[in-house]
PDB file with SEQRES, HELIX, SHEET and CRYST1 records, atoms N, CA, C and O in Angstrom:
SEQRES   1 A   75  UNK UNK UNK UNK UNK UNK UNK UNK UNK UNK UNK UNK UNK          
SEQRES   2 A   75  UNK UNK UNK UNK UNK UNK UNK UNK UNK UNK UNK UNK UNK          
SEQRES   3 A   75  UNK UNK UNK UNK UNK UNK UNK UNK UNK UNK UNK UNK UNK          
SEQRES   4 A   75  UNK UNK UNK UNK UNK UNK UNK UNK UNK UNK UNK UNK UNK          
SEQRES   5 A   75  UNK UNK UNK UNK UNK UNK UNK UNK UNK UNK UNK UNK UNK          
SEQRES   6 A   75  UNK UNK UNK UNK UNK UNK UNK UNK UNK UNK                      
HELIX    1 AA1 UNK A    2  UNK A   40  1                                  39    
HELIX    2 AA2 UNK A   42  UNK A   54  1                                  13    
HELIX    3 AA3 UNK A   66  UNK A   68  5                                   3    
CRYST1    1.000    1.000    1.000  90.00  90.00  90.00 P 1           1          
ATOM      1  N   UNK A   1      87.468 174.702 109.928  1.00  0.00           N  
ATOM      2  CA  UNK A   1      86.047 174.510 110.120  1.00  0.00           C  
ATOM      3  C   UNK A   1      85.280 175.802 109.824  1.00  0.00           C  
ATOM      4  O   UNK A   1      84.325 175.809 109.047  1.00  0.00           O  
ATOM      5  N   UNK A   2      85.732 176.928 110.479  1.00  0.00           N  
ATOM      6  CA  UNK A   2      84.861 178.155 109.979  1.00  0.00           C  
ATOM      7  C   UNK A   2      85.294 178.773 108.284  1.00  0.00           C  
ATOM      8  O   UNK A   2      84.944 179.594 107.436  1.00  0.00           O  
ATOM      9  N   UNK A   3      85.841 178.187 108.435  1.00  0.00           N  
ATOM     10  CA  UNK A   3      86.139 178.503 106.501  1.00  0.00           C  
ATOM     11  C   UNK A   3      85.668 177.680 105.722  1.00  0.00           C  
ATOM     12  O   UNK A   3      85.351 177.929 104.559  1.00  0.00           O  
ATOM     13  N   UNK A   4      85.539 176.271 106.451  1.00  0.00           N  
ATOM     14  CA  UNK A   4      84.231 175.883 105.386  1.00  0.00           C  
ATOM     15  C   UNK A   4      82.886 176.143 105.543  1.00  0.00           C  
ATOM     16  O   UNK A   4      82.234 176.448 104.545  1.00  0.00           O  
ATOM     17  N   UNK A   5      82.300 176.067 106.745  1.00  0.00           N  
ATOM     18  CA  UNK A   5      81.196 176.886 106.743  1.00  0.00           C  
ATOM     19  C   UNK A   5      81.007 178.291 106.084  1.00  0.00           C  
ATOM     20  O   UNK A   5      79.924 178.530 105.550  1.00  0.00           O  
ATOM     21  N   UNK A   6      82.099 179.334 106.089  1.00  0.00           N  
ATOM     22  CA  UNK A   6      82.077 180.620 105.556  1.00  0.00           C  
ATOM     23  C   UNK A   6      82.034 180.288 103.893  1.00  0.00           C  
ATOM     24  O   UNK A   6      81.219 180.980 103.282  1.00  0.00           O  
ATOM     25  N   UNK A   7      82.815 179.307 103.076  1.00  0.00           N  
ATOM     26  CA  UNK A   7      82.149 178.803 101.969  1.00  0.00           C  
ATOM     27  C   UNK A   7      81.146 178.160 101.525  1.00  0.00           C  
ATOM     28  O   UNK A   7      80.804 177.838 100.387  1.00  0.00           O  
ATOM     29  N   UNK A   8      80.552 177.950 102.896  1.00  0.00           N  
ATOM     30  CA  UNK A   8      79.225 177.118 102.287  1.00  0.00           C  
ATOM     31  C   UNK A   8      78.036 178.378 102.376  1.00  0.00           C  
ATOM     32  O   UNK A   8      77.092 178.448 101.590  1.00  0.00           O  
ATOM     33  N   UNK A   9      78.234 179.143 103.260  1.00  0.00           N  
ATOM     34  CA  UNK A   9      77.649 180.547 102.908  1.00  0.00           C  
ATOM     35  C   UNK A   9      77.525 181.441 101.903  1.00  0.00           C  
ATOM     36  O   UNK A   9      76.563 182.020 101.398  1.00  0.00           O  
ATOM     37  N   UNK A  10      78.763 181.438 101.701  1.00  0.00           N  
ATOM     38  CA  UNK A  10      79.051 182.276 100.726  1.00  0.00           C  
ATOM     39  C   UNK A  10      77.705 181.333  98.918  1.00  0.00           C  
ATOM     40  O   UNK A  10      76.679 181.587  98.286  1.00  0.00           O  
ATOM     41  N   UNK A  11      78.900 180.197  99.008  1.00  0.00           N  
ATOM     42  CA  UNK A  11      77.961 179.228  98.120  1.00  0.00           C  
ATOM     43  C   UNK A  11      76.406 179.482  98.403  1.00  0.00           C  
ATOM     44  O   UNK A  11      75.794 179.413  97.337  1.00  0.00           O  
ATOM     45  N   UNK A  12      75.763 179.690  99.232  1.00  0.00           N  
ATOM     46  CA  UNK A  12      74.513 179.365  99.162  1.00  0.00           C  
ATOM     47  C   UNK A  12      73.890 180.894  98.552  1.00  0.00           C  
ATOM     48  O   UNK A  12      73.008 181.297  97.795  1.00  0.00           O  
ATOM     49  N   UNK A  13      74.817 181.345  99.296  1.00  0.00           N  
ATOM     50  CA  UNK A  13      73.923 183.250  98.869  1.00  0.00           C  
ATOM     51  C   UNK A  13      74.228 183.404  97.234  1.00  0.00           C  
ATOM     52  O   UNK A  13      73.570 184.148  96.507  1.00  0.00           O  
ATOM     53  N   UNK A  14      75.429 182.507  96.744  1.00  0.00           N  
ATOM     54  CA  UNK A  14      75.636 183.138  95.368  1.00  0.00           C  
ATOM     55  C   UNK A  14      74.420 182.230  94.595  1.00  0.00           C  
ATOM     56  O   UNK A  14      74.158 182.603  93.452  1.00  0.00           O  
ATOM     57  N   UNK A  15      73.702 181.142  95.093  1.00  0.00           N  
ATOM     58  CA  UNK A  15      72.954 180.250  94.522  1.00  0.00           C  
ATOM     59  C   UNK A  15      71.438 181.346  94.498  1.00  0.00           C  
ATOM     60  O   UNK A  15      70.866 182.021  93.642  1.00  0.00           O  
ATOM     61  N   UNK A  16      71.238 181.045  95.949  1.00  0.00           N  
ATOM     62  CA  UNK A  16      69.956 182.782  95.688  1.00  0.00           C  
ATOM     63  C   UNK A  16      69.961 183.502  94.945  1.00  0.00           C  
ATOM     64  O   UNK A  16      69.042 183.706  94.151  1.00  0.00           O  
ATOM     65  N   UNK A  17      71.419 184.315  95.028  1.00  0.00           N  
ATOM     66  CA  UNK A  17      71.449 185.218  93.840  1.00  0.00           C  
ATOM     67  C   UNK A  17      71.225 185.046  92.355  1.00  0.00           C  
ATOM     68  O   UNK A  17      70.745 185.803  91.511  1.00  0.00           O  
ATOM     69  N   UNK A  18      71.680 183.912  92.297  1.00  0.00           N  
ATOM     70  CA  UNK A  18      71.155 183.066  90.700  1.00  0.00           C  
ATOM     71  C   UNK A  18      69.643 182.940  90.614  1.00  0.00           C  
ATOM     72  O   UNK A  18      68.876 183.339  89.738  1.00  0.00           O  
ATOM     73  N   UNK A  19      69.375 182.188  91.911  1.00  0.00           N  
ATOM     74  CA  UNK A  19      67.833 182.233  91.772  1.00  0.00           C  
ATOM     75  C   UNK A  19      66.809 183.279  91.333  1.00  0.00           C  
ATOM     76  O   UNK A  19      65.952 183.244  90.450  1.00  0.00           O  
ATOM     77  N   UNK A  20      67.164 184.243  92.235  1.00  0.00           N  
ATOM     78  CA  UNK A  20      66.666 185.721  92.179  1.00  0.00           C  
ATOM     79  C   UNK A  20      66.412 186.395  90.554  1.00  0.00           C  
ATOM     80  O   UNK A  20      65.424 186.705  89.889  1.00  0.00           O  
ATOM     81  N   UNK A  21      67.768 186.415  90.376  1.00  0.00           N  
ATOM     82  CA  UNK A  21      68.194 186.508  88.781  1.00  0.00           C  
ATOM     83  C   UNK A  21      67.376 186.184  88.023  1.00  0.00           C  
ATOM     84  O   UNK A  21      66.870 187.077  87.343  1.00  0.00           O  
ATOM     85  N   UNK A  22      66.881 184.656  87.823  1.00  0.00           N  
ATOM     86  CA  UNK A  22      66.108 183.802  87.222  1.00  0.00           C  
ATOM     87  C   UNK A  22      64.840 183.962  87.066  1.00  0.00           C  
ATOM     88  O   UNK A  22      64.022 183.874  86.151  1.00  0.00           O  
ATOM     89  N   UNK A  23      64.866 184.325  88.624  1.00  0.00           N  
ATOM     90  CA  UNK A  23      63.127 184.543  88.914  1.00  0.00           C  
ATOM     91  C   UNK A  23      62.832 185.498  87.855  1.00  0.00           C  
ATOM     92  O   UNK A  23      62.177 185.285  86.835  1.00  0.00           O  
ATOM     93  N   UNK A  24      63.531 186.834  88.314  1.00  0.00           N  
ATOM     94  CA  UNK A  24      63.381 188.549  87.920  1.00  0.00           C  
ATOM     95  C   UNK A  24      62.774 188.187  86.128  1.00  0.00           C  
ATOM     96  O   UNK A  24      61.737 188.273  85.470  1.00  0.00           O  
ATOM     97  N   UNK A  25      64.184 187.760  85.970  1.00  0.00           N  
ATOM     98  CA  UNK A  25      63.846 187.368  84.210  1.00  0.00           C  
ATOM     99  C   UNK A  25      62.488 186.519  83.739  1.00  0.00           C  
ATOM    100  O   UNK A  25      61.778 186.799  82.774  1.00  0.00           O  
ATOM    101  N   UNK A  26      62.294 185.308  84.756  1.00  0.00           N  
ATOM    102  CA  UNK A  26      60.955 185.106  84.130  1.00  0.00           C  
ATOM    103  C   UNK A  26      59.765 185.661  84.107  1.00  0.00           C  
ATOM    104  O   UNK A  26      58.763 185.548  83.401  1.00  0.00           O  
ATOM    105  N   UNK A  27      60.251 186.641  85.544  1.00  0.00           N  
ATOM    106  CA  UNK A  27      59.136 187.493  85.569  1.00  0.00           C  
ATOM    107  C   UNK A  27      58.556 188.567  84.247  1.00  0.00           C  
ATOM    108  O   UNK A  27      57.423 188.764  83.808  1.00  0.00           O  
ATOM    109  N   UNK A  28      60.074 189.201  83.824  1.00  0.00           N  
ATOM    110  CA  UNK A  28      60.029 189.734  82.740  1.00  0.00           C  
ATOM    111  C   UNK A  28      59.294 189.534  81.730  1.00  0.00           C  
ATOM    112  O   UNK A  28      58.552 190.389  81.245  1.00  0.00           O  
ATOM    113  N   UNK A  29      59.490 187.907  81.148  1.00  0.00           N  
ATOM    114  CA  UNK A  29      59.217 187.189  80.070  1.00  0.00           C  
ATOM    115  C   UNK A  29      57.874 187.103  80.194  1.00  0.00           C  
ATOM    116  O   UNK A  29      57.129 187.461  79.282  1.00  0.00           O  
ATOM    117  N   UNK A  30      57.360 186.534  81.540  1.00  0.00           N  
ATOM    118  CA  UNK A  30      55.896 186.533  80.833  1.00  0.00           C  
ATOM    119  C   UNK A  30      54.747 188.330  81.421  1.00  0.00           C  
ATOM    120  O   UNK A  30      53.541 188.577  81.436  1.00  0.00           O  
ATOM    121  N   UNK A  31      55.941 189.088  81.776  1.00  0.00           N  
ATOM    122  CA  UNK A  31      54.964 190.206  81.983  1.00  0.00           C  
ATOM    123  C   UNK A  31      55.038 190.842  80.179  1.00  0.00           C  
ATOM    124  O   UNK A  31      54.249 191.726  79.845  1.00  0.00           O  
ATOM    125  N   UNK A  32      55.871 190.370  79.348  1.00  0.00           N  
ATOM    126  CA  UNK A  32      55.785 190.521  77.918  1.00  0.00           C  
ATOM    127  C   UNK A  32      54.819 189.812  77.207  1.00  0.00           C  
ATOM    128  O   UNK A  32      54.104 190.167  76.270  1.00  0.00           O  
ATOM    129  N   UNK A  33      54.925 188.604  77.884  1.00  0.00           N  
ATOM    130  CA  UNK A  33      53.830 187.844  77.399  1.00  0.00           C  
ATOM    131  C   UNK A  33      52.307 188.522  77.349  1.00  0.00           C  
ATOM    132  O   UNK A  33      51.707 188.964  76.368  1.00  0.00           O  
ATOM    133  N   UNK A  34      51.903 188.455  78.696  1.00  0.00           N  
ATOM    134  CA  UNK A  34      50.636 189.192  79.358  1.00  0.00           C  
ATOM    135  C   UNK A  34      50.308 190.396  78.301  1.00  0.00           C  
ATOM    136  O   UNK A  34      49.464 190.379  77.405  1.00  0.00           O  
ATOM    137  N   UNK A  35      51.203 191.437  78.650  1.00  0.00           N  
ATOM    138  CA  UNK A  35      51.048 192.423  77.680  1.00  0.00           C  
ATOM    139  C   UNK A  35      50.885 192.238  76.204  1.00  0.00           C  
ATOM    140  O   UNK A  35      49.968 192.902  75.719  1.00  0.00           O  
ATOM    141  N   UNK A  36      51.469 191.594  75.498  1.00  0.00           N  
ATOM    142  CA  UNK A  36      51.237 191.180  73.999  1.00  0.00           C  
ATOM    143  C   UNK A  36      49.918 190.076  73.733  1.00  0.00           C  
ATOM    144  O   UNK A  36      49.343 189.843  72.669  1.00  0.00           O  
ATOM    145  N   UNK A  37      49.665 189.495  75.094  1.00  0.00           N  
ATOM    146  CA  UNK A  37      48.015 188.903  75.271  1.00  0.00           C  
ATOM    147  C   UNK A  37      47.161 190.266  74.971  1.00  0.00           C  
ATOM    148  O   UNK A  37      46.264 190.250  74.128  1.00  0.00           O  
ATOM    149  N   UNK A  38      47.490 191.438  75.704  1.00  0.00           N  
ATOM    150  CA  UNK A  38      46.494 192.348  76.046  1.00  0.00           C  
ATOM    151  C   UNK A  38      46.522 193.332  74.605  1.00  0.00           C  
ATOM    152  O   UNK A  38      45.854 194.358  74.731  1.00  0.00           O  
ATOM    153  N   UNK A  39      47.103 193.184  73.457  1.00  0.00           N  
ATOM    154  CA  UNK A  39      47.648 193.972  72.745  1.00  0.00           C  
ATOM    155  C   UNK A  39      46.464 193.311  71.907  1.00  0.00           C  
ATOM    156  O   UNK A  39      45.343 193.802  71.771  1.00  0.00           O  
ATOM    157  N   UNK A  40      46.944 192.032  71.336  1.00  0.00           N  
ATOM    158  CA  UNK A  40      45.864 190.849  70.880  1.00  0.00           C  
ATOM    159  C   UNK A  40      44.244 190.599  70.970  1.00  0.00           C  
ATOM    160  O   UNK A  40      43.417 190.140  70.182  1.00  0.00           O  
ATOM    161  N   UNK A  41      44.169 191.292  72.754  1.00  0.00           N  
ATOM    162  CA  UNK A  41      42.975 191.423  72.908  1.00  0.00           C  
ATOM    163  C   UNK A  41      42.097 192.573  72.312  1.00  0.00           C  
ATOM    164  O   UNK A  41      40.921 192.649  71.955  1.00  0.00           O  
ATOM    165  N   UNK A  42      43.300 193.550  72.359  1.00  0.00           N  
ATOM    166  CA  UNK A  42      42.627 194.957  72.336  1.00  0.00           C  
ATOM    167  C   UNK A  42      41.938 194.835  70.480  1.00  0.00           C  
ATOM    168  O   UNK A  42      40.735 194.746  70.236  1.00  0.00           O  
ATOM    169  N   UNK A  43      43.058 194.863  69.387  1.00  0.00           N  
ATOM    170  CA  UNK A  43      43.346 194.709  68.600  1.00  0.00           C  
ATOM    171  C   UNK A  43      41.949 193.531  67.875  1.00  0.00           C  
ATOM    172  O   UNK A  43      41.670 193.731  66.693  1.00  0.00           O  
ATOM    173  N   UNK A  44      41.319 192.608  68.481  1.00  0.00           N  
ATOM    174  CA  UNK A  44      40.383 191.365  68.288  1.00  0.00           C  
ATOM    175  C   UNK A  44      39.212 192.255  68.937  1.00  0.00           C  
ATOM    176  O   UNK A  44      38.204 191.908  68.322  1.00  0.00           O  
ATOM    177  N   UNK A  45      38.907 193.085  69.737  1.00  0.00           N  
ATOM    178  CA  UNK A  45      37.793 193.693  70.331  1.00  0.00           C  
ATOM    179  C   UNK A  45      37.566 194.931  68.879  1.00  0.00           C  
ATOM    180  O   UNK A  45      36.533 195.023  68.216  1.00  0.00           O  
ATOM    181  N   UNK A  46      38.479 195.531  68.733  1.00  0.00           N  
ATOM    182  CA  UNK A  46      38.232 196.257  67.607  1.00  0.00           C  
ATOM    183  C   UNK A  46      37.529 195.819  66.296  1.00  0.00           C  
ATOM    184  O   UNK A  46      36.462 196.153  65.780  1.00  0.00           O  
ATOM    185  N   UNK A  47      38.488 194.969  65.950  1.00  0.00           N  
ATOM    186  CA  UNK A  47      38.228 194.197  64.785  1.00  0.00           C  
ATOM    187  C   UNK A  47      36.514 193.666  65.167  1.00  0.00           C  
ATOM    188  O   UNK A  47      35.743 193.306  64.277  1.00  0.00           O  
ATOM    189  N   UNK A  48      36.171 193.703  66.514  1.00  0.00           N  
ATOM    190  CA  UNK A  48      34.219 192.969  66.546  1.00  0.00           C  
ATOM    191  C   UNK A  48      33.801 194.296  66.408  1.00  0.00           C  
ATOM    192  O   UNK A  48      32.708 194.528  65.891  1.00  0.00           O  
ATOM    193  N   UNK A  49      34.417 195.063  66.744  1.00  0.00           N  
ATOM    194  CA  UNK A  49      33.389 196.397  66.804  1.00  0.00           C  
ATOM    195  C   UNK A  49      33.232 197.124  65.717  1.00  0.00           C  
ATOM    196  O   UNK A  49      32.293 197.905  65.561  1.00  0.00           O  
ATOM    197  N   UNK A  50      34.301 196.882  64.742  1.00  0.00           N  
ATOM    198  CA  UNK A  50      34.052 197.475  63.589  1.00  0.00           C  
ATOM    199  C   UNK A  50      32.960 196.470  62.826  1.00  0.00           C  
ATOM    200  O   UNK A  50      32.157 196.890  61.993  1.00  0.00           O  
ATOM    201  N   UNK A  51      33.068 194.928  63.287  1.00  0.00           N  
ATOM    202  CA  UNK A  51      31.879 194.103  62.275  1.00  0.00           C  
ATOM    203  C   UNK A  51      30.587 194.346  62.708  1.00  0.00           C  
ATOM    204  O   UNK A  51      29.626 194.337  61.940  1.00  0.00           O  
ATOM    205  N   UNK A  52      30.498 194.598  64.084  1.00  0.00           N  
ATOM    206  CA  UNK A  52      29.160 194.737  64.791  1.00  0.00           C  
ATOM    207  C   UNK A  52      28.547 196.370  63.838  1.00  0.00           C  
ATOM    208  O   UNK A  52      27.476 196.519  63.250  1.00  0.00           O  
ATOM    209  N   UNK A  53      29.864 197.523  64.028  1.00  0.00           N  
ATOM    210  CA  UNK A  53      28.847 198.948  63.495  1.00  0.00           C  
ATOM    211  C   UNK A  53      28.871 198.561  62.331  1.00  0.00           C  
ATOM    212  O   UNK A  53      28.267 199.422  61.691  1.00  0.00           O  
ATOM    213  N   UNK A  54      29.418 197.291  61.251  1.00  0.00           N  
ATOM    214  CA  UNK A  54      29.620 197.605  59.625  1.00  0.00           C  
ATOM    215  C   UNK A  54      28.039 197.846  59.325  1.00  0.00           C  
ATOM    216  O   UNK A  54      27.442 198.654  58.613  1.00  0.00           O  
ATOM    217  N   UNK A  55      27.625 196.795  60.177  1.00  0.00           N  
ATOM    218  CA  UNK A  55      25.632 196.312  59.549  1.00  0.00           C  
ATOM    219  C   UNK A  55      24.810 197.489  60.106  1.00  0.00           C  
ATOM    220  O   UNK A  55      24.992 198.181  61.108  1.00  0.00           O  
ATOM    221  N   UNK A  56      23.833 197.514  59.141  1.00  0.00           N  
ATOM    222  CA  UNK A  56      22.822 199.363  58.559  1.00  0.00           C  
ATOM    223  C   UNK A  56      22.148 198.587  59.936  1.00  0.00           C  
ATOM    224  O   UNK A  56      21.683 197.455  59.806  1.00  0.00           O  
ATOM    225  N   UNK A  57      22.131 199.268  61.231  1.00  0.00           N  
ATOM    226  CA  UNK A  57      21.017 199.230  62.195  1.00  0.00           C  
ATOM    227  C   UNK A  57      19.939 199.785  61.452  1.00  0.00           C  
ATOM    228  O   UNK A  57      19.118 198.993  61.914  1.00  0.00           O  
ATOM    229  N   UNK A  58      19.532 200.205  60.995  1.00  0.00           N  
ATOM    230  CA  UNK A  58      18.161 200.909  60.269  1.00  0.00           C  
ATOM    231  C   UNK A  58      17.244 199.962  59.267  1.00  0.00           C  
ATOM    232  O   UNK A  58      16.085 200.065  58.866  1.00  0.00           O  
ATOM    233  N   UNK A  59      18.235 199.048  59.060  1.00  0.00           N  
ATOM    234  CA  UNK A  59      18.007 198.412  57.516  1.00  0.00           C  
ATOM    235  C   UNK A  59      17.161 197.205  58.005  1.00  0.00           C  
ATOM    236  O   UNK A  59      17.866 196.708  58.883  1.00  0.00           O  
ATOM    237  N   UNK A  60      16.136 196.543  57.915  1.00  0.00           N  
ATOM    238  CA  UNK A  60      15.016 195.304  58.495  1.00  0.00           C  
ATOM    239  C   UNK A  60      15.335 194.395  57.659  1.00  0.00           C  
ATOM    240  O   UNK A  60      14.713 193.350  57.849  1.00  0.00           O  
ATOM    241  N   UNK A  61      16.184 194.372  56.659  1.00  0.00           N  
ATOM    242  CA  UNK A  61      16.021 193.959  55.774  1.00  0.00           C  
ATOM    243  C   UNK A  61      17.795 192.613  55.718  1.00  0.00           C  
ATOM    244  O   UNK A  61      18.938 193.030  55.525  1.00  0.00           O  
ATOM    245  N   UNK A  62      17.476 191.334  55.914  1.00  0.00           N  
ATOM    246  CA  UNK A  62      18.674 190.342  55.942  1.00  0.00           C  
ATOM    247  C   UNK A  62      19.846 190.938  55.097  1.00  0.00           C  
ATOM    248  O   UNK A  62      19.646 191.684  54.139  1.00  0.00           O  
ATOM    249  N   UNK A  63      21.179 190.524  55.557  1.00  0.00           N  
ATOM    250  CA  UNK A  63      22.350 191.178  54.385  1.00  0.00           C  
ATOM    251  C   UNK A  63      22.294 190.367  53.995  1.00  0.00           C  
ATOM    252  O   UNK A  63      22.228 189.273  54.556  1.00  0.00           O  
ATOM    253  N   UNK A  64      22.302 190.625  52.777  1.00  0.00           N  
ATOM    254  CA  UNK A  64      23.130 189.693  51.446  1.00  0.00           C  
ATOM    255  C   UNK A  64      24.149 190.201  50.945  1.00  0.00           C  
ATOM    256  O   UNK A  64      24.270 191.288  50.382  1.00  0.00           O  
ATOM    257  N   UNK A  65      25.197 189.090  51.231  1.00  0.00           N  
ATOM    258  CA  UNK A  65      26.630 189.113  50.523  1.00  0.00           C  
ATOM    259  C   UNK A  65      26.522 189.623  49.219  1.00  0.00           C  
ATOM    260  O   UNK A  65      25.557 189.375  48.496  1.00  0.00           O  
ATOM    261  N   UNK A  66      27.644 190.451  48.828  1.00  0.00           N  
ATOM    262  CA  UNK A  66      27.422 190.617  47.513  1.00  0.00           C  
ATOM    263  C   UNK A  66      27.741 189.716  46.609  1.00  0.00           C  
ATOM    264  O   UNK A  66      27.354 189.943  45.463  1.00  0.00           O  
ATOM    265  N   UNK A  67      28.399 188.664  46.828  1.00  0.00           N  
ATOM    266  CA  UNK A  67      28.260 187.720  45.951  1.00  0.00           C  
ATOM    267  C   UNK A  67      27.488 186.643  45.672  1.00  0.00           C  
ATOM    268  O   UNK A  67      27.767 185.625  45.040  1.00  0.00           O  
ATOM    269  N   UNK A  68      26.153 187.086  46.390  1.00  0.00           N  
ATOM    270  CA  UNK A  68      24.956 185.914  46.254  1.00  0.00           C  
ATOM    271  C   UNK A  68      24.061 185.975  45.047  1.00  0.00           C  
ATOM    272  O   UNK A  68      23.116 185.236  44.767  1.00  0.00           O  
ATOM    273  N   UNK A  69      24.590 187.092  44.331  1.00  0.00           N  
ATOM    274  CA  UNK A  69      23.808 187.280  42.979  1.00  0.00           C  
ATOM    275  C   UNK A  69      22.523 188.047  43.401  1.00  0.00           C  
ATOM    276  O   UNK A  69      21.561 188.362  42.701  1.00  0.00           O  
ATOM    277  N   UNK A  70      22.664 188.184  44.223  1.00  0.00           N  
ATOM    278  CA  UNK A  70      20.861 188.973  44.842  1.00  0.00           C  
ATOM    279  C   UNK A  70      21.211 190.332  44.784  1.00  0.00           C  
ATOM    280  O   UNK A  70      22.297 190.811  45.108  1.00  0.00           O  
ATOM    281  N   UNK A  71      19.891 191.125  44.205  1.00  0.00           N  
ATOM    282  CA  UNK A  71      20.406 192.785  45.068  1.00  0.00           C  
ATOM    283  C   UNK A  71      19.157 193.596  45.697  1.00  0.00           C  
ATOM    284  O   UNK A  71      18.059 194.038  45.356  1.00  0.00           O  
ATOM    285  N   UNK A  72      19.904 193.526  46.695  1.00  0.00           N  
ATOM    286  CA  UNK A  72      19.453 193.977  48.082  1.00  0.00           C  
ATOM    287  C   UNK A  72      18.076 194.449  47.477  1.00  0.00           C  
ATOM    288  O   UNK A  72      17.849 194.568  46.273  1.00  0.00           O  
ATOM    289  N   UNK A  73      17.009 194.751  48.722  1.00  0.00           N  
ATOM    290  CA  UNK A  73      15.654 194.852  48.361  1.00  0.00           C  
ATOM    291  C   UNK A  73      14.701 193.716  47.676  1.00  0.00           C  
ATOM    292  O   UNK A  73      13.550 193.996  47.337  1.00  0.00           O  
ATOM    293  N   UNK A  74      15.133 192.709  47.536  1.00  0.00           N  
ATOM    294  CA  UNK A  74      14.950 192.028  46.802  1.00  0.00           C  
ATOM    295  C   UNK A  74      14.405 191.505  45.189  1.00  0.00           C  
ATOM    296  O   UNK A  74      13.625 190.685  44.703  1.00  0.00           O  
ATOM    297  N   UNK A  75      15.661 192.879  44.612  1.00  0.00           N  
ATOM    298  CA  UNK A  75      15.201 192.890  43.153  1.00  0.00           C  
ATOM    299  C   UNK A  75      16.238 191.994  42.371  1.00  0.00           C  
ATOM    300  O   UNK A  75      16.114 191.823  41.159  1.00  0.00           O  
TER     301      UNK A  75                                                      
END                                                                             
């Protein structure tokens, strides 16, 4: 009787321990995740900030693409 109880102990702690295991690792996985979110983010904030400074703050004047056949000033 106490030796099966002492295996059903034993059994249960090695099951935790699996659990634990499991947990740890998914934890891992998505703290990689998160981070490669934040990499993405950083990387997409840049990319606006370079489109936001591309345009002449000075300039009153609408952009035109350069391939609209127009040039600028409206000549």
């Amino acid at each position: 009787m106490d030796e099966d109880r002492a295996n059903k102990i034993e059994e249960a702690q090695l099951f935790a321990e699996k659990r634990s295991d499991d947990h740890d690792e998914a934890i891992r996985e998505l703290g990689e995740r998160v981070l490669q979110l934040i990499k993405r983010i950083d990387r997409l904030e840049e990319k606006f900030d370079r489109v936001l400074t591309a345009a002449d703050p000075g300039s009153d004047e609408p952009e035109v693409p350069p391939h609209s056949g127009r040039l600028p000033g409206g000549r």
